[in-house]
C-alpha positions in Angstrom: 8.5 -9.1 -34.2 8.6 -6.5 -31.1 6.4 -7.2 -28.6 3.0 -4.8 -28.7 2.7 -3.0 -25.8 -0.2 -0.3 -25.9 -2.7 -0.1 -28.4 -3.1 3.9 -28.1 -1.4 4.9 -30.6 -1.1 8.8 -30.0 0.1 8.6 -26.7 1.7 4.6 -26.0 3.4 5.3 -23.0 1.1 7.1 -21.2 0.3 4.7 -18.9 3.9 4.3 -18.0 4.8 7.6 -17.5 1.8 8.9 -15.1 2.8 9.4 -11.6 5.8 8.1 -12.3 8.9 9.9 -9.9 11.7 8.7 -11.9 13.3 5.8 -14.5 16.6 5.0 -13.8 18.7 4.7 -16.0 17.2 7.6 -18.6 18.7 8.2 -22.3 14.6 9.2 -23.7 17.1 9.8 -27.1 19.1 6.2 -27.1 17.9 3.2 -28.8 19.9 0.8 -26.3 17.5 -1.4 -24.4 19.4 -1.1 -21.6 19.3 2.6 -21.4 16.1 3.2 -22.5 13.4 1.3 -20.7 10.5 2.0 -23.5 13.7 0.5 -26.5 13.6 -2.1 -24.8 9.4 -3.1 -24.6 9.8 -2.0 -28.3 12.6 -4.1 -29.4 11.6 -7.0 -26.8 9.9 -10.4 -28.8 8.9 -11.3 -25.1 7.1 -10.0 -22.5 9.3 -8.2 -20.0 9.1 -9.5 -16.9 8.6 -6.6 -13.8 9.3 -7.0 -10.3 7.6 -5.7 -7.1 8.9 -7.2 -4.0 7.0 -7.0 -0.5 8.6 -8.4 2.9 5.0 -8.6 4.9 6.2 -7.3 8.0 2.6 -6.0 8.5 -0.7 -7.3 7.7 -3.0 -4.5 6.4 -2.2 -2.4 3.1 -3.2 1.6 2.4 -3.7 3.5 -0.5 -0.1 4.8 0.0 1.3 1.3 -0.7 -1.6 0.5 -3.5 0.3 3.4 -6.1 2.7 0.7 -6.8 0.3 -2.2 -7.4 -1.8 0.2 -9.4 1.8 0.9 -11.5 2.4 -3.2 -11.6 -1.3 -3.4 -12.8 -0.7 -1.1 -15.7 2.3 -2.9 -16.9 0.0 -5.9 -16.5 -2.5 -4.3 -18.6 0.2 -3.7 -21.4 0.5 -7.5 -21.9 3.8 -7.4 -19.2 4.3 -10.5 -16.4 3.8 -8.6 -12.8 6.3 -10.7 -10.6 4.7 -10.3 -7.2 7.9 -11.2 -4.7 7.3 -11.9 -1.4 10.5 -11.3 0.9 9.3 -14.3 3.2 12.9 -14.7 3.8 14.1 -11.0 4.0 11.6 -10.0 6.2 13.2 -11.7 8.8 16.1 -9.3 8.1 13.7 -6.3 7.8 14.5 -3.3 5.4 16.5 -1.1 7.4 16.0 2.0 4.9 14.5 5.0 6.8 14.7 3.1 9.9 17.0 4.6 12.7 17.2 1.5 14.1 17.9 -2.4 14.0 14.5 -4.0 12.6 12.8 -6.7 14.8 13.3 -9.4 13.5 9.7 -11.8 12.5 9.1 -15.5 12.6 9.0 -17.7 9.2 4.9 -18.3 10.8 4.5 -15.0 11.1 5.9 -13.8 8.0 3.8 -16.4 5.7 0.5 -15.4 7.3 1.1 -12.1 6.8 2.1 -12.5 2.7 -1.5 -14.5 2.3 -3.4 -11.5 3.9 -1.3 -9.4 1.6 -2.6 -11.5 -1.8 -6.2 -11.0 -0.7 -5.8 -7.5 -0.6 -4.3 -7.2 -3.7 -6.9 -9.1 -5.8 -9.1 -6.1 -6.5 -6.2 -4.5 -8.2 -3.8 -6.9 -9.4 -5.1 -9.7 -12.8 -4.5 -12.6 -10.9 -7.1 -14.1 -13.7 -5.3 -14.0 -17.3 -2.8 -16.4 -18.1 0.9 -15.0 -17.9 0.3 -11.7 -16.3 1.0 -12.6 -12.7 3.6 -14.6 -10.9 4.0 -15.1 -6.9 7.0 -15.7 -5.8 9.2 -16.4 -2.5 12.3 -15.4 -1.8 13.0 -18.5 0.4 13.2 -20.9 -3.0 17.0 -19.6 -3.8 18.2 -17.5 -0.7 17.7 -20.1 2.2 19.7 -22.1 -0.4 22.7 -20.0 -0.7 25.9 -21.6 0.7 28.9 -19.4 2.0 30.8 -19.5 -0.5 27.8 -17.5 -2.7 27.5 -15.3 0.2 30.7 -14.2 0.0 30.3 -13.9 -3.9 27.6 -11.5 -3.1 29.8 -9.5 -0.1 32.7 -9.0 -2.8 30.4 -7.0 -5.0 29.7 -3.9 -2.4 32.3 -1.9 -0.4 31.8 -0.8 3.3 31.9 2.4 2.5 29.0 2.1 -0.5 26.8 0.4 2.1 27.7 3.3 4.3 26.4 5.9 2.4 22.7 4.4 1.8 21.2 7.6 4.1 19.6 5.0 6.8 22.8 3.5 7.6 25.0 6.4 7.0 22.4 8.5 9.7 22.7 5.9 12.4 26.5 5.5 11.6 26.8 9.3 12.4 24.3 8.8 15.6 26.7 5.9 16.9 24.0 3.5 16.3 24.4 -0.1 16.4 24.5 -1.3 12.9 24.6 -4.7 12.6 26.2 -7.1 9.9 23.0 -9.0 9.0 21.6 -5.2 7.6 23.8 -4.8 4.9 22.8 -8.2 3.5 19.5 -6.7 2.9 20.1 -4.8 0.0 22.8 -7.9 -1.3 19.9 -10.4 -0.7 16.6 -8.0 -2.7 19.3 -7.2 -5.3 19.8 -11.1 -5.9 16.4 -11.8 -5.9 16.3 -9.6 -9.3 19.1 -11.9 -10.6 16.8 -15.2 -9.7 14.1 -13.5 -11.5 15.6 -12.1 -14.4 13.7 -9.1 -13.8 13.7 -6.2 -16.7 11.8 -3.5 -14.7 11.8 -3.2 -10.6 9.0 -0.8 -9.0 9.6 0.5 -6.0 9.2 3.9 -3.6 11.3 6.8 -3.8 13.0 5.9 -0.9 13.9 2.4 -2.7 16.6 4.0 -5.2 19.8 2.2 -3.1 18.7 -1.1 -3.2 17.3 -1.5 -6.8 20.6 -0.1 -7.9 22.3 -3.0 -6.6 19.8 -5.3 -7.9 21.2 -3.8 -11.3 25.3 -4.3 -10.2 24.2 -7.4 -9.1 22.5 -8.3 -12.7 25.9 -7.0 -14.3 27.9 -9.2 -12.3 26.0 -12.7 -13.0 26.3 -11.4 -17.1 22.6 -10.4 -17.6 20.9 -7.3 -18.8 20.3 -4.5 -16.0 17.0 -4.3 -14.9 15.6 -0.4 -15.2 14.3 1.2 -11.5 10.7 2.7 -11.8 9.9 4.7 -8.9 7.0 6.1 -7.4 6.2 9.0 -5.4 5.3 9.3 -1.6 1.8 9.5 -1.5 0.4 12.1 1.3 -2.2 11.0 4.0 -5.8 11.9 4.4 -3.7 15.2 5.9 -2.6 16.0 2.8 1.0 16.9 4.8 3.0 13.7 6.1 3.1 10.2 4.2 0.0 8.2 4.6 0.7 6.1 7.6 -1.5 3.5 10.2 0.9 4.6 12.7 0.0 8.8 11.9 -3.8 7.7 11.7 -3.9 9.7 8.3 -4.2 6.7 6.0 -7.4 4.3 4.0 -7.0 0.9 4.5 -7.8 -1.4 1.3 -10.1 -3.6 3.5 -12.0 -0.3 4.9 -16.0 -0.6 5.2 -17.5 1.4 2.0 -18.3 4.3 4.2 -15.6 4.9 6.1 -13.5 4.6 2.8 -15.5 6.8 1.0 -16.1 9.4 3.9 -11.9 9.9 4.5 -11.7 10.5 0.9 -14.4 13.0 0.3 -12.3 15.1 3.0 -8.7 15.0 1.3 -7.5 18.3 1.1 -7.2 20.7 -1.9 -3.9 20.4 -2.1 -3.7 16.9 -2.8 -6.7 16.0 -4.1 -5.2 16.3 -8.2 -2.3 13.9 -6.7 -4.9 11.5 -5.5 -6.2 11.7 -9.0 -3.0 10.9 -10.7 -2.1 8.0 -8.7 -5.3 6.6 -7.6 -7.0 6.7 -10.9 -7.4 6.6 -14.2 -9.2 9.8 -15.5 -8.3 12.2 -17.3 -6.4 15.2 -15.4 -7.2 17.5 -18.0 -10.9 16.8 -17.5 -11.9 16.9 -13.8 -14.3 19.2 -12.7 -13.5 22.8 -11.9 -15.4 22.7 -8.7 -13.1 22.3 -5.7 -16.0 20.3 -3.1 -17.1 18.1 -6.8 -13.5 17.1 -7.3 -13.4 15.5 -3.8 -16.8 14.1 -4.6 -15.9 12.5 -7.6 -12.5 11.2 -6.2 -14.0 9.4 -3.4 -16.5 7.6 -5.8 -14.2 6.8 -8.2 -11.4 4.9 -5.5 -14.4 3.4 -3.7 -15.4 2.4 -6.9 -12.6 -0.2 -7.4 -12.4 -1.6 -4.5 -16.5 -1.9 -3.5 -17.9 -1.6 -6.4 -19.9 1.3 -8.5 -23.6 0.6 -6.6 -21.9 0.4 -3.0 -20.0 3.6 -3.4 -22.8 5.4 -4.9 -24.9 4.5 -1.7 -22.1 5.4 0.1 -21.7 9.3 -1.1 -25.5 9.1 -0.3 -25.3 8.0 3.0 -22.2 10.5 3.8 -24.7 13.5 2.7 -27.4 11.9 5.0 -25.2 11.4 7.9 -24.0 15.3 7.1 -27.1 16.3 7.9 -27.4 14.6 11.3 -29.4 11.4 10.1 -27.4 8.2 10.9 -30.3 6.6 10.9 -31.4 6.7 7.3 -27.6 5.7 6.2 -28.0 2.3 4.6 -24.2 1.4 4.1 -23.3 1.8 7.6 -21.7 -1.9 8.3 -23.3 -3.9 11.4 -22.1 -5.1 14.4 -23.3 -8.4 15.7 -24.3 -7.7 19.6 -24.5 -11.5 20.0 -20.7 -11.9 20.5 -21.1 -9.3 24.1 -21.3 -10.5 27.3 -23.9 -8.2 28.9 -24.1 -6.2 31.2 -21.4 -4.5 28.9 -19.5 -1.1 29.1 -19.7 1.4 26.2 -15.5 1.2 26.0 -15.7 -2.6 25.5 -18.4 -2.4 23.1 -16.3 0.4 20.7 -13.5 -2.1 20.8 -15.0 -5.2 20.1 -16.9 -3.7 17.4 -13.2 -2.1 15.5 -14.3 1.5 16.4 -11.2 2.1 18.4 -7.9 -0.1 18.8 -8.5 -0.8 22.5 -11.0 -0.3 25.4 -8.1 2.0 26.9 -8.3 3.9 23.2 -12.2 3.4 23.4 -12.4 5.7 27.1 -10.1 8.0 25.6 -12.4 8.6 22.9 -15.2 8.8 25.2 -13.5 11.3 27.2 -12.8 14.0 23.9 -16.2 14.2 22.8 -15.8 11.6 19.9 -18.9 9.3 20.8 -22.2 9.5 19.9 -25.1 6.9 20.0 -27.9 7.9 17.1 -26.4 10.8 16.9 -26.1 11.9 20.7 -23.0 12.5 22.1 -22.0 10.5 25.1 -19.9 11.6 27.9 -19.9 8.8 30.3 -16.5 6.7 30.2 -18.2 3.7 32.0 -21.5 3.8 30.9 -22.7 0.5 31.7 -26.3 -1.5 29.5 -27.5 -3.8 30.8 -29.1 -5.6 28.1 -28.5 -5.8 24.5 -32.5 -4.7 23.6 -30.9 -0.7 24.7 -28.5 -0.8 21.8 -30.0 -2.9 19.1 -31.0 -0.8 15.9 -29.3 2.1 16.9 -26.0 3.8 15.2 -22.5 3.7 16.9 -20.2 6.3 15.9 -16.3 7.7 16.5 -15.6 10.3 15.0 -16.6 11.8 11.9 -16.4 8.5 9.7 -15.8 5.1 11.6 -19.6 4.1 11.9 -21.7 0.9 13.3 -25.2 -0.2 13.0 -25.9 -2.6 16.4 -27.7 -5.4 15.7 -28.7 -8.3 18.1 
């Protein structure tokens, strides 16, 4: 009996064809289950089994990465296993695609902290509750075992020149820069991991093409069926121009207070707003209001939604109207700050950084210095403004910015 994937009828694939940048390989007319990724869900009397690997070389996830999880969920939701990989031991490599240089290189410590902070994030998207649907793995059970001789195996299966003409390597090749040996294990190393697995389906970014191809030669070569590439657009930061990013300061962090989530998002551009919509959610694009300001509205409250919850993002497209109108005051989910854990007397900078309003005190006095600051609404102008006791600050609103926000308490 084929395995049931989808019980809407009129449309069964829906799910796996929204957002969606590409299925590799893609014969929509073949009945071969390994050319045509939805023959082989039909014809399958199993669960397929779909990959998602992550080397945590970082420790906070965006809405940029979350597209993919969002795409592993859905697959979950059609009755699928979700193999959630962590690259605990090829993150010690580092991808080197898009990079125009050598990756540093991260502790085995440093890497398995990282991969639990990773988990946490994921559990308001991923079902990490039904039986089946979700598998962690680590890469470390089967590569840190590999002997030379299976190295060599792997080296035998790619040409110099094919590893030459992934566009990262074949960039700093033309630049004259180093590229070292360990790099073109990478792509050897994730393509085996599909092998171990026995994945059907791997998910990955656009820029991901290269190396879930050779998790597919790779597949061939150890005699089992080719795993099909799903990838997933780029999505665009807050900007709505370059790739969300920490780094370009245009991304929403999964971890985000309610308001500062919901506040970025109410202020995605035009543009990209219907993009946010297709990857983000799950409504209906036909049906989304006509109204340019009410689609941003109801785009911010649906995201916040899932990760905060319907009640806390209501109050928080409240509070962002309040606060629009110059009334911090009266905005209930501004998150606190505990003025217990300040020495006093305390400088203003100090105080922004402890409390996660900027990155650093040095970041903090920049801030200060381009208008940014305001205390209950007052801007403030004085780069070491000094209180003396925590009784001046208690009560009163912190803010950076138009949407990073902090209640003072003592």
């Amino acid at each position: 009996m084929a395995f049931e994937t989808s019980k809407n009828v009129a449309h069964p694939f829906a799910w796996l064809e929204r957002g969606t940048s590409e299925i590799f390989p893609h014969q929509p007319d073949s009945q071969d289950a390994n050319e045509n990724l939805i023959a082989r869900i039909q014809q399958s009397d199993r669960p397929l089994r779909i990959k998602f690997g992550i080397d945590p070389t970082g420790s906070e996830i965006h809405l940029g990465h979350s597209i993919v999880y969002r795409k592993l969920r859905a697959f979950q939701d059609a009755g699928h296993t979700a193999v959630l990989l962590i690259g605990d031991f090829t993150a010690r490599i580092g991808d080197p695609t898009g990079k125009s240089e050598v990756r540093k290189q991260l502790s085995e410590a440093d890497v398995r902290q990282n991969a639990q902070t990773y988990i946490e994030q994921l559990r308001p998207i991923l079902d990490f509750e039904t039986p089946g649907r979700l598998e962690i793995r680590y890469n470390s059970e089967w590569l840190s075992k590999l002997d030379l001789s299976k190295i060599l195996e792997l080296l035998t299966t790619m040409t110099v020149g094919q590893m030459l003409a992934k566009e990262g390597f074949a960039e700093r090749y033309k630049k004259e820069n180093p590229i070292y040996l360990h790099e073109f294990l990478y792509p050897l190393m994730q393509g085996y991991d599909s092998v171990a697995l026995e994945a059907d389906v791997e998910l990955g970014g656009t820029d991901q093409k290269f190396n879930l191809a050779v998790g597919r030669d790779l597949q061939r070569h150890f005699g089992q069926p080719p795993q099909f590439g799903l990838l997933m657009p780029i999505l665009p930061g807050t900007d709505g121009v370059q790739k969300m990013s920490k780094s370009l300061g245009n991304y929403v962090g999964l971890t985000e207070d309610v308001l500062a989530m919901y506040s970025k998002l109410q202020k995605v551009p035009d543009a990209a707003v219907n993009q946010y919509f297709e990857l983000l959610t799950d409504l209906p694009l036909d049906q989304l209001p006509p109204d340019a300001r009410e689609r941003q509205k109801l785009l911010a409250l649906e995201v916040v939604s899932g990760y905060h919850g319907r009640e806390a993002a209501l109050q928080a497209q409240k509070d962002a109207e309040t606060i629009l109108e110059g009334d911090t005051q009266q905005a209930k989910s501004v998150p606190e700050f505990s003025l217990q854990s300040v020495e006093f007397p305390a400088k203003l900078f100090y105080i922004l950084s402890a409390s996660g309003l900027c990155d650093s005190s040095s970041d903090a006095r920049r801030q200060i210095q381009g208008g940014a600051v305001k205390l209950d609404g007052d801007r403030i102008d004085q780069v070491d403004l000094v209180f003396e006791t925590a009784d001046a600050l208690a009560g009163k609103v912190l803010q950076v910015g138009r949407r990073k926000f902090r209640r003072l308490v003592d």
